[in-house]
C-alpha positions, 0 to 999 in steps of 0.5 A: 500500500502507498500512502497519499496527501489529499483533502487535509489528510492521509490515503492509504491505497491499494491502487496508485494515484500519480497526480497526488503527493505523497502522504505520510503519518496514520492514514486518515482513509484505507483504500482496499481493493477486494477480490470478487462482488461486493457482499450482500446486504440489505441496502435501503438507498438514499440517492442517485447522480449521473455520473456522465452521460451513460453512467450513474452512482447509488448511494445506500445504507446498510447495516455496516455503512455506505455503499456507493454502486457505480454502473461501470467502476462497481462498488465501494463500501464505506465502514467505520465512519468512512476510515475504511474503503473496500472497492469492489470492481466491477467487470468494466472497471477502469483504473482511471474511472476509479481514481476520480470516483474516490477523489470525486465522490467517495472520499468526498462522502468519508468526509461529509460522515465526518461533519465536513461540507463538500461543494461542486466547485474549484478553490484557489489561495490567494495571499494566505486565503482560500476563495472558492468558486461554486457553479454546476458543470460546464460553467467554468469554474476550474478554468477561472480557477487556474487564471486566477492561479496564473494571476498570483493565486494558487489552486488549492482545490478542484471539483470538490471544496471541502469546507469546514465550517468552523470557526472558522472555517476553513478549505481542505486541500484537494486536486491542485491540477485542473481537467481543462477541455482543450480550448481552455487549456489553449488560455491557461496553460500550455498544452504540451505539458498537459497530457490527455485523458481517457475522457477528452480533458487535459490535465493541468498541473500545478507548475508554479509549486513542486508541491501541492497544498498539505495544509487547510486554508482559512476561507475568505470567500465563497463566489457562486459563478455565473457566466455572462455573454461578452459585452459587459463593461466589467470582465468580473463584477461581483454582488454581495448575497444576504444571508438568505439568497446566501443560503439558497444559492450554496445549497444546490451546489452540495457536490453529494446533493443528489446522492444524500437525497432528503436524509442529511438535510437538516445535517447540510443546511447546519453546516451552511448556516455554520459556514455563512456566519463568518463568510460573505458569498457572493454572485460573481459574473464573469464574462465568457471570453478567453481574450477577458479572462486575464482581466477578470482574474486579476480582478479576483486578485485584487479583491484579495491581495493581503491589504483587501484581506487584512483590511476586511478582518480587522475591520 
């Protein structure tokens, strides 16, 4: 077994996860990749997600834990609040798919039975701060995320922020390389260093730093992306949500909405009203044109250069 770093913690994994550092100390999760069909068990399900286009995932209890079915990757068992990770293949399952079904959901899941909130978004750190972006797919949060990055940031995090809520609260460190379609990766990075895929995306790694983020970042912001058509005056304008609109906007970014289902709810809207008590979000605009995306990601800089930070917490 290889030990790895991510979310704040130590993997401890059967299979191998190239684009993560490695980990050290007690594992915080232990990975096991089991021979043979997942045991049966009386399963009572809580939720389903689509995964992409021809796959979707289930989420159920069952007397020993969670079990999260994928159409294509199998079965993974969570037991002991999620400590312990048994993955069963399934016959078409691919070592790729797998990877990101962990870091995407499965470990997302370990960390939501711990009392952490995940959301569907990217995180960058910016002078000492976290800023995250929440926005479903194909809004371009990863490709904001690492401009902002390129512009003085760093990426702390992408397609899932996990959040403690606190006081206060604070971003795990995730995946610090970004999954760009080609176009993006044409802007951002440089697409002879991002290699391809099994999916069509490009992976873009974090070459400014010979190591990823280890340690969790205090949240400054949260920013719910909407991208608007080119033509705007400002390649970024943001506004200020009210404690209500707040709420209502984090909520369906839930990166496991649709697999908790109704059942934790109450546990979510908690940790939301938690997390809003000491950070603003905010409705952020940003126009959908590469040729002003620099533009709007200095502007995100600005907003938190350590003068906008400093002056915002001893205000």
């Amino acid at each position: 077994m290889s030990l790895f770093s991510i979310y704040g913690g130590c993997l401890q994994s059967d299979i191998p996860f190239p684009g993560l550092s490695a980990g050290s100390g007690c594992p915080t999760w232990r990975l096991v990749r089991m021979d043979g069909d997942a045991p049966s068990a009386r399963l009572s399900l809580l939720g389903e997600d689509r995964v992409d286009a021809d796959v979707s995932v289930r989420l159920s209890r069952h007397a020993r834990g969670l079990r999260l079915t994928y159409d294509d990757t199998g079965s993974f068992d969570l037991r002991d609040g999620g400590a312990r990770i048994e993955w069963y293949p399934g016959a078409a399952a691919r070592l790729e798919a797998a990877r990101l079904d962990v870091l995407g959901r499965v470990l997302p899941m370990a960390l939501h039975e711990a009392g952490t909130l995940c959301l569907h978004g990217s995180a960058v750190e910016i002078d000492g701060a976290a800023v995250a972006f929440a926005a479903p797919k194909f809004h371009g949060k990863s490709t904001l995320a690492r401009a902002v990055a390129n512009a003085g940031g760093r990426v702390m995090s992408d397609d899932v922020v996990a959040v403690d809520p606190g006081p206060p609260p604070i971003v795990r460190p995730g995946v610090s390389s970004v999954r760009l379609w080609r176009d993006a990766v044409e802007h951002v990075g440089d697409v002879s260093c991002a290699p391809a895929d099994a999916y069509g995306k490009y992976i873009v790694p974090d070459t400014a730093h010979e190591r990823s983020h280890e340690t969790p970042v205090r949240l400054d912001a949260i920013y719910v992306l909407t991208p608007v058509k080119a033509g705007a005056d400002h390649a970024a304008s943001r506004r200020l949500l009210d404690p209500l609109s707040a709420t209502m906007a984090l909520l369906p970014h839930n990166r496991l909405a649709s697999l908790l289902g109704g059942t934790e709810a109450a546990a979510v809207l908690d940790r939301v009203t938690r997390l809003l008590r000491h950070t603003p979000v905010y409705a952020l605009s940003v126009v959908r044109d590469f040729d002003r995306l620099e533009d709007a990601a200095c502007a995100i800089r600005d907003w938190h250069g350590s003068a906008a930070t400093l002056a915002r917490h001893t205000a």
